[in-house]
PDB file of N, H, CA, C and O in Angstrom:
ATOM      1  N   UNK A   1      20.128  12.494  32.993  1.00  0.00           N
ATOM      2  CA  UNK A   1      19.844  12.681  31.584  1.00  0.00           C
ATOM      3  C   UNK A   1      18.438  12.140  31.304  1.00  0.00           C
ATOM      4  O   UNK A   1      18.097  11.008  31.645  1.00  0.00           O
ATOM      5  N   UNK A   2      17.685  12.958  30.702  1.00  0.00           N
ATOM      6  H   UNK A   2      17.962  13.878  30.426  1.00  0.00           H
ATOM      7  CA  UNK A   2      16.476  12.253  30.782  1.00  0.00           C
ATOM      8  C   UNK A   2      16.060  11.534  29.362  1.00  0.00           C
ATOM      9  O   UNK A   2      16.779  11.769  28.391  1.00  0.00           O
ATOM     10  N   UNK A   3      14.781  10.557  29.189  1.00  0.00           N
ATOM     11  H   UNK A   3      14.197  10.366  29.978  1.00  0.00           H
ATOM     12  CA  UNK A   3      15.618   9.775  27.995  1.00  0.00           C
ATOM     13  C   UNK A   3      13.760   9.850  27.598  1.00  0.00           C
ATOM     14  O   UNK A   3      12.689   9.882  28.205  1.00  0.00           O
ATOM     15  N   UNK A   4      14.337   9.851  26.030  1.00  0.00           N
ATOM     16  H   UNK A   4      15.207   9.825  25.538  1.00  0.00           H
ATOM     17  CA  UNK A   4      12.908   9.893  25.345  1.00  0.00           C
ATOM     18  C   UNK A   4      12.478   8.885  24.780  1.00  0.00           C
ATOM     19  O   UNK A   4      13.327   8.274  24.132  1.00  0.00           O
ATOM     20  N   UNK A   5      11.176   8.359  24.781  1.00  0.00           N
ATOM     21  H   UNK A   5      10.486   8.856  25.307  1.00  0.00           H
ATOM     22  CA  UNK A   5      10.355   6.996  24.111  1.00  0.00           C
ATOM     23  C   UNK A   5       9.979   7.541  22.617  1.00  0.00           C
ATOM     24  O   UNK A   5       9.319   8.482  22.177  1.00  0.00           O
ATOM     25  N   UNK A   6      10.932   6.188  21.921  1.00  0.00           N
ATOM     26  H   UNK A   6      11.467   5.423  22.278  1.00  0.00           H
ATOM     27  CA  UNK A   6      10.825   6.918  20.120  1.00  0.00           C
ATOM     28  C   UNK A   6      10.082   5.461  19.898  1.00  0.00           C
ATOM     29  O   UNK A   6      10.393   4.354  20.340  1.00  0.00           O
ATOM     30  N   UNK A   7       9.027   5.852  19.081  1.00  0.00           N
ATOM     31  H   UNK A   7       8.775   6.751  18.722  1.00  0.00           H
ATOM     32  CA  UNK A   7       8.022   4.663  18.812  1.00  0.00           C
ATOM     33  C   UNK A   7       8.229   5.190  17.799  1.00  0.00           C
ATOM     34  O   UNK A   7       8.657   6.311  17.525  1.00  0.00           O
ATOM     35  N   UNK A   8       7.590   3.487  16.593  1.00  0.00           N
ATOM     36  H   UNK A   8       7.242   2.576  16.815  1.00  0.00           H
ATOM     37  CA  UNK A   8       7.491   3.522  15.129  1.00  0.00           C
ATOM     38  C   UNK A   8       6.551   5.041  14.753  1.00  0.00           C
ATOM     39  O   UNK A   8       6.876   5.640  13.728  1.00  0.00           O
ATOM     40  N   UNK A   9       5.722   5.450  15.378  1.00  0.00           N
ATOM     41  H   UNK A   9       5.458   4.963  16.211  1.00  0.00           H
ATOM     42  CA  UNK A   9       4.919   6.216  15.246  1.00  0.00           C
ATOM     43  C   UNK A   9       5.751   7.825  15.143  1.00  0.00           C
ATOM     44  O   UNK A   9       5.568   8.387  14.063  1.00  0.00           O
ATOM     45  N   UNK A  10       6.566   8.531  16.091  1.00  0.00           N
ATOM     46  H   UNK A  10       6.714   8.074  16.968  1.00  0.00           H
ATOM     47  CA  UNK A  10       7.304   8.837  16.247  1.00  0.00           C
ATOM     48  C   UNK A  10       8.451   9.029  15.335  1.00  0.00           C
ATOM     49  O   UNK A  10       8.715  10.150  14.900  1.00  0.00           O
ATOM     50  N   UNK A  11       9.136   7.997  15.032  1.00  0.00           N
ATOM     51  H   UNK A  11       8.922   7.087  15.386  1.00  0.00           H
ATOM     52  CA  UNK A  11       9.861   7.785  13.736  1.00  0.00           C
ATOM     53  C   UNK A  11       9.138   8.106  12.299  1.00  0.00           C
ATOM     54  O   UNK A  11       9.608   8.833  11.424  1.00  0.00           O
ATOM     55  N   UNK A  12       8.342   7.657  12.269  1.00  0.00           N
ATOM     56  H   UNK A  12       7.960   7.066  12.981  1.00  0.00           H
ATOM     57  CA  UNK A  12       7.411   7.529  10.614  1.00  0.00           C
ATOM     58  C   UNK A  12       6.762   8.916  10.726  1.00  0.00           C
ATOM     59  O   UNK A  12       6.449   9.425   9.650  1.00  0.00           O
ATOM     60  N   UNK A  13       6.388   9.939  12.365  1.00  0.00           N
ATOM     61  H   UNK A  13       6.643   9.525  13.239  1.00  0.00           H
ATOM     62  CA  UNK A  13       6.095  11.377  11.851  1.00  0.00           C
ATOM     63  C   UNK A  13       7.462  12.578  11.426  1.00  0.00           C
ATOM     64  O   UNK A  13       7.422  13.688  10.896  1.00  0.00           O
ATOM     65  N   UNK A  14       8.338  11.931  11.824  1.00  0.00           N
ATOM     66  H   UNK A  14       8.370  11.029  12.254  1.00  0.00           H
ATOM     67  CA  UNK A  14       9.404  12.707  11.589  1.00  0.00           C
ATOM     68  C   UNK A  14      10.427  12.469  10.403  1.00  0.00           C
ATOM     69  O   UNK A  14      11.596  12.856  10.377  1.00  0.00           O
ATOM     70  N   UNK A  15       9.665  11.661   9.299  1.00  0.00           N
ATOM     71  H   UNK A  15       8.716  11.347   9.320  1.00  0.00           H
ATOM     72  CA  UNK A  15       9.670  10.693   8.437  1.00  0.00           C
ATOM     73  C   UNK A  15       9.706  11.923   7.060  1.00  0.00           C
ATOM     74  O   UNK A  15      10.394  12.526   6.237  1.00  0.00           O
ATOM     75  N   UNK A  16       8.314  11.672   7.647  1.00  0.00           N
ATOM     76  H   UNK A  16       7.755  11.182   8.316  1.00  0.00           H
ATOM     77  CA  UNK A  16       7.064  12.892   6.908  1.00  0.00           C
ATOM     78  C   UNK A  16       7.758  14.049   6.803  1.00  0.00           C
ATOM     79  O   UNK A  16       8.030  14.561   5.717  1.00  0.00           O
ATOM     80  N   UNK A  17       8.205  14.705   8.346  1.00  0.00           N
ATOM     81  H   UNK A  17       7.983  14.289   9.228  1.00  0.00           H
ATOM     82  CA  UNK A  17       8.380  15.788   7.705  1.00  0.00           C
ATOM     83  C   UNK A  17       9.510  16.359   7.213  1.00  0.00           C
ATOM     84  O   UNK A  17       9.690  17.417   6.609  1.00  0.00           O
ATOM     85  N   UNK A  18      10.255  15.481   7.571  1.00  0.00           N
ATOM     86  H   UNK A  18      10.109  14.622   8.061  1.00  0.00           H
ATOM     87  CA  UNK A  18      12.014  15.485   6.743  1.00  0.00           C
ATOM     88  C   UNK A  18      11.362  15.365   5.129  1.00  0.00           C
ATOM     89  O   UNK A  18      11.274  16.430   4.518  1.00  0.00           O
ATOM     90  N   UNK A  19      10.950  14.225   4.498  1.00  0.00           N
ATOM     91  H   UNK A  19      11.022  13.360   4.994  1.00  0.00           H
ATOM     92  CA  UNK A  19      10.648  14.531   3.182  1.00  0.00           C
ATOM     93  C   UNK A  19       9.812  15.581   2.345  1.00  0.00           C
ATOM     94  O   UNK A  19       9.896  15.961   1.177  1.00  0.00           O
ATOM     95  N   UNK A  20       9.050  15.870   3.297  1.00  0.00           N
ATOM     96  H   UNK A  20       8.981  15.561   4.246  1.00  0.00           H
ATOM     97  CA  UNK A  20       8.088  17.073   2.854  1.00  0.00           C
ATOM     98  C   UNK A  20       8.815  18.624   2.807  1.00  0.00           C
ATOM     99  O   UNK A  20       8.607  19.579   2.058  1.00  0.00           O
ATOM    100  N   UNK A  21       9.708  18.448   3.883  1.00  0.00           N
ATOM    101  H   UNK A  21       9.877  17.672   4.491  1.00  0.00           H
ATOM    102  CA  UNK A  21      10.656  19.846   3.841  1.00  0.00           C
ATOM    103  C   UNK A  21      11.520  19.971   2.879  1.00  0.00           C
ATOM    104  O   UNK A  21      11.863  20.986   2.272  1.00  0.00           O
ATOM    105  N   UNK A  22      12.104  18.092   2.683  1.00  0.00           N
ATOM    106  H   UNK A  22      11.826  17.267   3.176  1.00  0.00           H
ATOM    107  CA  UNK A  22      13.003  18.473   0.950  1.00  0.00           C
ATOM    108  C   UNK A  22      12.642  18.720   0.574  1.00  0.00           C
ATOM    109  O   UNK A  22      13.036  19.849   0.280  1.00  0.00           O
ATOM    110  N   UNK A  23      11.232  18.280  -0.186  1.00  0.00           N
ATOM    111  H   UNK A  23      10.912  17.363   0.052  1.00  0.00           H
ATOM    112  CA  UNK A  23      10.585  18.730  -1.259  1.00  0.00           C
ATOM    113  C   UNK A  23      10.200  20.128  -1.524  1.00  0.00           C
ATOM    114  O   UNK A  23      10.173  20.728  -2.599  1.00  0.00           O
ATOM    115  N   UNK A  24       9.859  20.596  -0.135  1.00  0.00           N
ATOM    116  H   UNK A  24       9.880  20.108   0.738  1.00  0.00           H
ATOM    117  CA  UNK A  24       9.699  22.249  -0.310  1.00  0.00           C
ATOM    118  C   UNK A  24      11.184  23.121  -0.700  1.00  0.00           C
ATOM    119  O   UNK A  24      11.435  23.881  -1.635  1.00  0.00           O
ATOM    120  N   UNK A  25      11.853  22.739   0.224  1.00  0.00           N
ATOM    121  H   UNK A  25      11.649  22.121   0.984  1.00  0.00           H
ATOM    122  CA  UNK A  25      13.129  23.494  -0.336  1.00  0.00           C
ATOM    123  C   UNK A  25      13.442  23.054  -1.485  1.00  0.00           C
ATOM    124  O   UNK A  25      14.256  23.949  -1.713  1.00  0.00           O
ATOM    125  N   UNK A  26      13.471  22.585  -2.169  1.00  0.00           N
ATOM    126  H   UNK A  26      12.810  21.858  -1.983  1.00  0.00           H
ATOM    127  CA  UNK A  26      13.707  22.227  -3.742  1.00  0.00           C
ATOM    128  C   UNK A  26      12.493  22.798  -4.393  1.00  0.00           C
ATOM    129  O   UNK A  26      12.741  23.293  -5.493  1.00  0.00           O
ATOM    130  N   UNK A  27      11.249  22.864  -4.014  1.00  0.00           N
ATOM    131  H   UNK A  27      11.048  22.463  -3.121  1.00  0.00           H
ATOM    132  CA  UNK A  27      10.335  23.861  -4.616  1.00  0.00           C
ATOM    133  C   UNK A  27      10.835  25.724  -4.730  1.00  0.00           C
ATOM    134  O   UNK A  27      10.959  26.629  -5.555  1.00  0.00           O
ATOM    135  N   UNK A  28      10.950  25.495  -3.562  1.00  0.00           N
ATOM    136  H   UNK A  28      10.850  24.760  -2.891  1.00  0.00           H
ATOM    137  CA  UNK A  28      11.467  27.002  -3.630  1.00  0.00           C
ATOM    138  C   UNK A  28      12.797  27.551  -4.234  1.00  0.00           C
ATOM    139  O   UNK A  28      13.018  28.720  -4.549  1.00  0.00           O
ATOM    140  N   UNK A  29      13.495  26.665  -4.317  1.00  0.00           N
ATOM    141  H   UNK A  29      13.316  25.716  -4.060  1.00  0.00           H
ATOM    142  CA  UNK A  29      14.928  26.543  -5.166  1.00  0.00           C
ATOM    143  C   UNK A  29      14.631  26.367  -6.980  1.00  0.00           C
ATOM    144  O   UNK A  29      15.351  26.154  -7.956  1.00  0.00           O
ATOM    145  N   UNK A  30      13.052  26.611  -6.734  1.00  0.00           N
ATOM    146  H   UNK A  30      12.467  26.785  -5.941  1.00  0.00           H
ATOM    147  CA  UNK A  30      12.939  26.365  -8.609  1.00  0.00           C
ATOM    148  C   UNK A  30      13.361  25.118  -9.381  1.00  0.00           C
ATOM    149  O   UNK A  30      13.136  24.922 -10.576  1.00  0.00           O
ATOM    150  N   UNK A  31      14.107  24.168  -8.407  1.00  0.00           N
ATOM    151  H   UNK A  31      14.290  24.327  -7.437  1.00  0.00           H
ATOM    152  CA  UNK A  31      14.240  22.809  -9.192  1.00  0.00           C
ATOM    153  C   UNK A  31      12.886  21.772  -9.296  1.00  0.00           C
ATOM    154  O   UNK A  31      12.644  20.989 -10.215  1.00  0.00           O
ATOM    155  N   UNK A  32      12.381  21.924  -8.522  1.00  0.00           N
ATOM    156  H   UNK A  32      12.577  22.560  -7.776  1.00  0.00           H
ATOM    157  CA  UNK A  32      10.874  21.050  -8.406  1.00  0.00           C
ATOM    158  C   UNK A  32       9.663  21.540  -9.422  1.00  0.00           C
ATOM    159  O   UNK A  32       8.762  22.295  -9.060  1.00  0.00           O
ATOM    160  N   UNK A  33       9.756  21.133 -10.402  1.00  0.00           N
ATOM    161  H   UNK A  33      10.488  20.519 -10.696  1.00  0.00           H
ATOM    162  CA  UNK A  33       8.661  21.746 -11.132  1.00  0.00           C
ATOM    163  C   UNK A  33       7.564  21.402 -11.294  1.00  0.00           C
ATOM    164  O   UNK A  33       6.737  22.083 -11.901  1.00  0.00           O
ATOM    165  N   UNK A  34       7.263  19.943 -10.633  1.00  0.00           N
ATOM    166  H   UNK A  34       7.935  19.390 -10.140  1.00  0.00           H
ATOM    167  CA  UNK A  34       5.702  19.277 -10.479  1.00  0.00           C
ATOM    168  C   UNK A  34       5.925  18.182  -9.369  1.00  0.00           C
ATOM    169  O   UNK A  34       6.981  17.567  -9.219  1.00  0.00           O
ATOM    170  N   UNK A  35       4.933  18.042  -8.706  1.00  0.00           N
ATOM    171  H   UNK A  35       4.075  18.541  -8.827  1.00  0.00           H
ATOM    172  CA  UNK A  35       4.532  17.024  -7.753  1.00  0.00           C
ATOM    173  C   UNK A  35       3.714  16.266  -7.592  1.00  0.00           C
ATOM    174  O   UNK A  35       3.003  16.087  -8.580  1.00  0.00           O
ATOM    175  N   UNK A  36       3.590  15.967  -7.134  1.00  0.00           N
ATOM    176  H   UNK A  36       4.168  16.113  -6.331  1.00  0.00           H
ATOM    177  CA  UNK A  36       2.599  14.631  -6.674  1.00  0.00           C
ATOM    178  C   UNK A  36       2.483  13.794  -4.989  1.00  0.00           C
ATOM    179  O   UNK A  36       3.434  13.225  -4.453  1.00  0.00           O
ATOM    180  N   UNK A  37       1.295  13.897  -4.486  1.00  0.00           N
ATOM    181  H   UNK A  37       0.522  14.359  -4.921  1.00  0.00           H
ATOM    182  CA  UNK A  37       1.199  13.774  -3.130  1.00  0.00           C
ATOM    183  C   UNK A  37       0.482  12.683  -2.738  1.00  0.00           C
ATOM    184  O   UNK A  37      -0.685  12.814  -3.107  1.00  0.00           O
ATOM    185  N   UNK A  38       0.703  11.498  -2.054  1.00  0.00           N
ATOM    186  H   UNK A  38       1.651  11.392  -1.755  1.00  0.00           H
ATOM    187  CA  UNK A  38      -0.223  10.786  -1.598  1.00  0.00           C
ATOM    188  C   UNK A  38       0.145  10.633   0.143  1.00  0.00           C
ATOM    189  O   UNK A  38       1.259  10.588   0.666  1.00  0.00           O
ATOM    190  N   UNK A  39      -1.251  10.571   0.815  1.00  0.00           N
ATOM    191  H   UNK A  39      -2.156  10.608   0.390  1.00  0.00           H
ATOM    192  CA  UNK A  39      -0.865  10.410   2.184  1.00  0.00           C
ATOM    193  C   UNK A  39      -2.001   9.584   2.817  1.00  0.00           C
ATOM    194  O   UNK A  39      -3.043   9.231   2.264  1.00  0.00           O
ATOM    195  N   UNK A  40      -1.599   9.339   4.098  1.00  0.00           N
ATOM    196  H   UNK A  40      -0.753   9.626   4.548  1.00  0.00           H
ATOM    197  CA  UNK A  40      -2.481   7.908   4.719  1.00  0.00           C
ATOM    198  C   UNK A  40      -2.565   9.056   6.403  1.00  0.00           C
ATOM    199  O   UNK A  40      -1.613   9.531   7.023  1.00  0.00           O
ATOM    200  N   UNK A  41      -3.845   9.161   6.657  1.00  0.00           N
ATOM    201  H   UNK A  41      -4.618   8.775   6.153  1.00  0.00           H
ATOM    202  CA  UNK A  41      -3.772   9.796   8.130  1.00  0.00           C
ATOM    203  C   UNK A  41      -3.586   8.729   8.998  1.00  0.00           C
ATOM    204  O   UNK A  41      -3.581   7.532   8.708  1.00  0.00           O
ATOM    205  N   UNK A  42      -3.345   9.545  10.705  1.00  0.00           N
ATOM    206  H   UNK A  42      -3.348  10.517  10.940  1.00  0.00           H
ATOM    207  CA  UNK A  42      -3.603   8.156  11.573  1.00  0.00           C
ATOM    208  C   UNK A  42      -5.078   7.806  11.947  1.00  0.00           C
ATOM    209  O   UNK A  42      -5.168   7.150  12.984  1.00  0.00           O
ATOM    210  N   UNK A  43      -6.311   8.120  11.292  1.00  0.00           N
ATOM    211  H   UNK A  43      -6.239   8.654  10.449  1.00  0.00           H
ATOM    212  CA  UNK A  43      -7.307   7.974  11.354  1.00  0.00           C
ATOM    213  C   UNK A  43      -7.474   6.987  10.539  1.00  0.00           C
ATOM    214  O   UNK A  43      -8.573   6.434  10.525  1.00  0.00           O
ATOM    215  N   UNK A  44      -6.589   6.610   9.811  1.00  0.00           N
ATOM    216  H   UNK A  44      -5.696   7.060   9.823  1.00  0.00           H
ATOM    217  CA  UNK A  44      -6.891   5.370   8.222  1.00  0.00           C
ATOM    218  C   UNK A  44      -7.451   6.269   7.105  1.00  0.00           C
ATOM    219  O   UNK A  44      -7.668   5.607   6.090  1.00  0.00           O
ATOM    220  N   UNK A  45      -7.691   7.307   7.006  1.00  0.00           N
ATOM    221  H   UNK A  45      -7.515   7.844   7.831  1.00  0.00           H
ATOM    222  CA  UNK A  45      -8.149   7.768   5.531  1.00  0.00           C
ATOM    223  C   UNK A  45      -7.313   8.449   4.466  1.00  0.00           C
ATOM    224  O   UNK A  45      -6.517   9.273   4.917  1.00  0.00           O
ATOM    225  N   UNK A  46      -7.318   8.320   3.422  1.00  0.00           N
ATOM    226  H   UNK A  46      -7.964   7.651   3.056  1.00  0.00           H
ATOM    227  CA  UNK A  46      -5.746   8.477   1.794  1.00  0.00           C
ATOM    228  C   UNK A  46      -6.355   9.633   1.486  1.00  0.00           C
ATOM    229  O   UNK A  46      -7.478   9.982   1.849  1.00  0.00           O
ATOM    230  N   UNK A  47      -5.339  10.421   0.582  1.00  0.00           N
ATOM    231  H   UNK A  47      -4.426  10.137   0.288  1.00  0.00           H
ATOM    232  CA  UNK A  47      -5.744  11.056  -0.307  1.00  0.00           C
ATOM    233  C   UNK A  47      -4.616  11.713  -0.754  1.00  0.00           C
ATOM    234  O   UNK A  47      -3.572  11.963  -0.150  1.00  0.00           O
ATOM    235  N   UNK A  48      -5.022  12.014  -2.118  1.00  0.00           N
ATOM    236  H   UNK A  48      -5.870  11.811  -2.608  1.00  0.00           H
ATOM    237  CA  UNK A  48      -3.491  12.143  -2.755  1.00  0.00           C
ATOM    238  C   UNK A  48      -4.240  13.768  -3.582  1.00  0.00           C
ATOM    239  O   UNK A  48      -5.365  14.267  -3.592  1.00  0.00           O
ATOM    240  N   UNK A  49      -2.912  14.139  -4.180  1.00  0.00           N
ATOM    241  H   UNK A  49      -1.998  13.734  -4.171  1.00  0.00           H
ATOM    242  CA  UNK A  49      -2.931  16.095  -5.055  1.00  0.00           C
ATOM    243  C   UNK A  49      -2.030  15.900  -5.690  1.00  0.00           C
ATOM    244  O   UNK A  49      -1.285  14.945  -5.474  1.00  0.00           O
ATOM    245  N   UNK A  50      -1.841  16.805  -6.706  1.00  0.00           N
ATOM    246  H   UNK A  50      -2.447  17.582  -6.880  1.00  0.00           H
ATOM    247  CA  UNK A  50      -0.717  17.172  -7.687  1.00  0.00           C
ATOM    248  C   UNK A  50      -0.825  18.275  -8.385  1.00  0.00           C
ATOM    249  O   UNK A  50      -1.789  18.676  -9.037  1.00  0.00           O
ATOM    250  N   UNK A  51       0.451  18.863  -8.182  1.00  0.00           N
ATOM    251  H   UNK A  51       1.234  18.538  -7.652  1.00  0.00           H
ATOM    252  CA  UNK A  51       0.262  20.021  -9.242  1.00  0.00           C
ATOM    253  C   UNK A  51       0.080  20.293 -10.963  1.00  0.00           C
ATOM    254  O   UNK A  51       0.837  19.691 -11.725  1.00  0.00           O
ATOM    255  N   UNK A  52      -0.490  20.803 -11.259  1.00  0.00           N
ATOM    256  H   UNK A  52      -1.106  21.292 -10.640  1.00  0.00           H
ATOM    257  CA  UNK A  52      -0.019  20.909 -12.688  1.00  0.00           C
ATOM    258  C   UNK A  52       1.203  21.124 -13.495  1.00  0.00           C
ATOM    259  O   UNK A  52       1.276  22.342 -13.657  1.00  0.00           O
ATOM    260  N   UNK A  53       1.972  20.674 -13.948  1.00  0.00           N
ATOM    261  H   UNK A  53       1.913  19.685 -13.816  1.00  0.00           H
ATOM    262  CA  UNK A  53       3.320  20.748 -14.635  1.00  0.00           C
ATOM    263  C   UNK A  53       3.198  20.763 -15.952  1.00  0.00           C
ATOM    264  O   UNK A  53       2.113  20.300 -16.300  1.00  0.00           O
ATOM    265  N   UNK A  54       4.297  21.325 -17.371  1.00  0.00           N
ATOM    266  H   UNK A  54       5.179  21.702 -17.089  1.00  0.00           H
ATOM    267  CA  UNK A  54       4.049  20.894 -18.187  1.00  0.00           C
ATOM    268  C   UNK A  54       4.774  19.635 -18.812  1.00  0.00           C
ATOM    269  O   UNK A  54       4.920  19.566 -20.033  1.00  0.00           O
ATOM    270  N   UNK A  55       5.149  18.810 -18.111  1.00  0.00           N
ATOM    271  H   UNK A  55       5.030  18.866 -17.119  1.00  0.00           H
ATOM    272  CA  UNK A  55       5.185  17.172 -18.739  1.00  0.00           C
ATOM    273  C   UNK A  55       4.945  16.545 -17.442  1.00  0.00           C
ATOM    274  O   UNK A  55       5.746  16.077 -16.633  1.00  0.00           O
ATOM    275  N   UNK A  56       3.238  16.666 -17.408  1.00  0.00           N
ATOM    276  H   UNK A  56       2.587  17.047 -18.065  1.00  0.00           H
ATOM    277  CA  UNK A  56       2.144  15.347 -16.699  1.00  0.00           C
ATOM    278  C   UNK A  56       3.173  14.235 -17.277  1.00  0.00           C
ATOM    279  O   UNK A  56       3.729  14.053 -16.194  1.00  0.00           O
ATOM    280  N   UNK A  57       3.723  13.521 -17.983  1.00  0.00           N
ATOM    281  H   UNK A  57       3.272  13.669 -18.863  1.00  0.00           H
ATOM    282  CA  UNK A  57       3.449  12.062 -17.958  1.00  0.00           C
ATOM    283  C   UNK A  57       4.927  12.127 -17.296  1.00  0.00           C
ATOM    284  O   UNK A  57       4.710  11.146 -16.586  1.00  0.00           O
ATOM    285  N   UNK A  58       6.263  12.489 -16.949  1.00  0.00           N
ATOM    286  H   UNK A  58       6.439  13.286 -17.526  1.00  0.00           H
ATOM    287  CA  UNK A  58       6.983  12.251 -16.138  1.00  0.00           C
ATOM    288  C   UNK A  58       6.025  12.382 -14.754  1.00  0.00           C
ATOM    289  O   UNK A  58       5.883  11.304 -14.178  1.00  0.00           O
ATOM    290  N   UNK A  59       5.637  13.042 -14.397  1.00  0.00           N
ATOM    291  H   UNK A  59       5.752  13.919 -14.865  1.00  0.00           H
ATOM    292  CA  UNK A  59       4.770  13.145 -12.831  1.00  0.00           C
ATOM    293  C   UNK A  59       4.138  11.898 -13.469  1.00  0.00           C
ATOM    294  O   UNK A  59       3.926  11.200 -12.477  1.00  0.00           O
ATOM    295  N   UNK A  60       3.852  11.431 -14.187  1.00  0.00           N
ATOM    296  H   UNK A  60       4.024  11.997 -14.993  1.00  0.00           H
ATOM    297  CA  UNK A  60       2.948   9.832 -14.454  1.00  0.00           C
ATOM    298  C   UNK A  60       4.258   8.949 -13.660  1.00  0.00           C
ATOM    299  O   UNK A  60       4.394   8.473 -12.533  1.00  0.00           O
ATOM    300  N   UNK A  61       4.925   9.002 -14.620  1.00  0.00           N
ATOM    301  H   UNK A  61       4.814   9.389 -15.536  1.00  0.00           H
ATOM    302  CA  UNK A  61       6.052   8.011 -14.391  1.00  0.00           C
ATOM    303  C   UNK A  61       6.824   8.275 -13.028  1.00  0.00           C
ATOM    304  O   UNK A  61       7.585   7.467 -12.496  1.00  0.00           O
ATOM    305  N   UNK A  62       6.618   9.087 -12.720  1.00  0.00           N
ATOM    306  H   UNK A  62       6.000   9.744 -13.152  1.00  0.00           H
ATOM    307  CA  UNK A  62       7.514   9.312 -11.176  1.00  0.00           C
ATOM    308  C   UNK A  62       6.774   8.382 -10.240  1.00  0.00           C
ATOM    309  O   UNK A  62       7.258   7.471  -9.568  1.00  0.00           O
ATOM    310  N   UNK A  63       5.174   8.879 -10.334  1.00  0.00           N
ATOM    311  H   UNK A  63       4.780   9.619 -10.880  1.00  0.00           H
ATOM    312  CA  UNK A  63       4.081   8.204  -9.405  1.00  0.00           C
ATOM    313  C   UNK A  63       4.533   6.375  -9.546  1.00  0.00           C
ATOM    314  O   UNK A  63       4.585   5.647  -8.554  1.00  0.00           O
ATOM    315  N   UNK A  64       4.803   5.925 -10.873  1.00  0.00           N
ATOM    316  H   UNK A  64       4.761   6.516 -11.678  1.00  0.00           H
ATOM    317  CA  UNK A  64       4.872   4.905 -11.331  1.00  0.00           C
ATOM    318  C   UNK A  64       6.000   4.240  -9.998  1.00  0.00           C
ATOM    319  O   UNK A  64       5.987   3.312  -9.189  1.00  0.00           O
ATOM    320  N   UNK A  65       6.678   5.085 -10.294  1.00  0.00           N
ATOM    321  H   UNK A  65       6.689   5.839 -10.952  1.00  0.00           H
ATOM    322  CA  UNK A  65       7.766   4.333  -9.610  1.00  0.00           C
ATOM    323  C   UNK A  65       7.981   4.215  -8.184  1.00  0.00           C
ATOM    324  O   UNK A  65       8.432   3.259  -7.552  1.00  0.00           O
ATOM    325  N   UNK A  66       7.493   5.606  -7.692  1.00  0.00           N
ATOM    326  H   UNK A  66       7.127   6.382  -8.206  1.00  0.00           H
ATOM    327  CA  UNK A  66       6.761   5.404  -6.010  1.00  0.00           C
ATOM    328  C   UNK A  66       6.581   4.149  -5.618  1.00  0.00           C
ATOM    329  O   UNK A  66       7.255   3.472  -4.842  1.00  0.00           O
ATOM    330  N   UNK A  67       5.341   3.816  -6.384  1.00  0.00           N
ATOM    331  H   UNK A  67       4.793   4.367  -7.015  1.00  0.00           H
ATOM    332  CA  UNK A  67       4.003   2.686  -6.429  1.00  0.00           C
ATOM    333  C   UNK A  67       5.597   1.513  -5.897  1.00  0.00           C
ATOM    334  O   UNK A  67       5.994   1.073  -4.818  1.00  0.00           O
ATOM    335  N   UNK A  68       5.950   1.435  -6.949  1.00  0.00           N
ATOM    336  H   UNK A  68       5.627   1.792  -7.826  1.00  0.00           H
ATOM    337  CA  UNK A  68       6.989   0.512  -7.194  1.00  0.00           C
ATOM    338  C   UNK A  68       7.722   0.258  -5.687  1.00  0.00           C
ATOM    339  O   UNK A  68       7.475  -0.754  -5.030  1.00  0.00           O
ATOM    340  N   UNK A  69       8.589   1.233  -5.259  1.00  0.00           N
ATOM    341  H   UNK A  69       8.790   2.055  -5.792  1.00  0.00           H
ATOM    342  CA  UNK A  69       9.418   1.755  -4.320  1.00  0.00           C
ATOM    343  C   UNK A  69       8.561   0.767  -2.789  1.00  0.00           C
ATOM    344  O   UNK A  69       8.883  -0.278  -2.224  1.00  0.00           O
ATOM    345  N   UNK A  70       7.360   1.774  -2.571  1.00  0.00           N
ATOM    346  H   UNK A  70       7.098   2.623  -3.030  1.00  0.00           H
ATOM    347  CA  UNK A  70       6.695   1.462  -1.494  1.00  0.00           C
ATOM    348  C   UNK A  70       6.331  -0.149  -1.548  1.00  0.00           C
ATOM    349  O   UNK A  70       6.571  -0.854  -0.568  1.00  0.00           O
ATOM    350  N   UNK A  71       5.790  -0.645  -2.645  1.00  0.00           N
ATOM    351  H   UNK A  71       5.595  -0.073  -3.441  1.00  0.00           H
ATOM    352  CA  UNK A  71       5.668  -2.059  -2.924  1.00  0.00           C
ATOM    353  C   UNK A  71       7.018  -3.107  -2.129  1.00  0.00           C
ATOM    354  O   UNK A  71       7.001  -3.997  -1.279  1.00  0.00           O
ATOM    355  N   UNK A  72       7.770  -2.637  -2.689  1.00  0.00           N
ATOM    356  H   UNK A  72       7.783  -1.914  -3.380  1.00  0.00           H
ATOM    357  CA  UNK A  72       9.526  -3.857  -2.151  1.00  0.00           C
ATOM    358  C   UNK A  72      10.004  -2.808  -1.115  1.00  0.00           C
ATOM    359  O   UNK A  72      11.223  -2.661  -1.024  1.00  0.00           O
ATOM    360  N   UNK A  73       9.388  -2.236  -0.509  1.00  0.00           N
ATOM    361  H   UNK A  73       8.398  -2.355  -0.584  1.00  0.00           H
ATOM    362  CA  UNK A  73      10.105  -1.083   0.722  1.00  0.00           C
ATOM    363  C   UNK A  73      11.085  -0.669   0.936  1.00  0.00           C
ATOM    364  O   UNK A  73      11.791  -0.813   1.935  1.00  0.00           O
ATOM    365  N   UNK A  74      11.314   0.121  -0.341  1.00  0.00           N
ATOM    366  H   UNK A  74      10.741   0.238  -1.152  1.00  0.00           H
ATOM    367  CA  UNK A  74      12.852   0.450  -0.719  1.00  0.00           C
ATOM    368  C   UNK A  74      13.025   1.810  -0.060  1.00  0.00           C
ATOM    369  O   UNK A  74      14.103   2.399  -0.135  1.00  0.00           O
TER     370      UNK A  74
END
C-alpha cells in the first residue's frame, strides 16, 4: 500500500479548494448573491475582490466577522 506525505501545506491547499468550490456551487445555485475574497499566496503576497451586490453593508458585515473568525481561529 503505498502511503502519502500530507503536510500542513497540503492540508491548507485542499482547504482552499473545498471552500472555494462551496462557494461556487452556492453561486451557481443563485443563493450567493455577493462575495468577498481575501487571499495570501505562497510567495507572501494578499489581495482581496468583491463583487458588487445590492446590500454592500451585509458583505461589510460578513467581512467583519471573517476578520473576527480568523483572529480566535475559529
Amino acid at each position: 500500500m503505498p502511503l502519502k506525505l500530507i503536510t500542513k501545506t497540503n492540508e491548507a491547499q485542499e482547504d482552499v479548494i473545498y471552500r472555494l468550490e462551496q462557494a461556487l456551487e452556492m453561486a451557481k445555485a443563485g443563493t450567493m448573491v455577493g462575495v468577498g475574497i481575501a487571499y495570501v499566496t505562497n510567495e507572501g503576497t494578499i489581495g482581496t475582490g468583491f463583487s458588487r451586490c445590492e446590500n454592500g453593508g451585509m458583505l461589510i458585515g460578513a467581512c467583519s466577522l471573517l476578520s473576527h473568525r480568523v483572529c480566535v481561529d475559529e
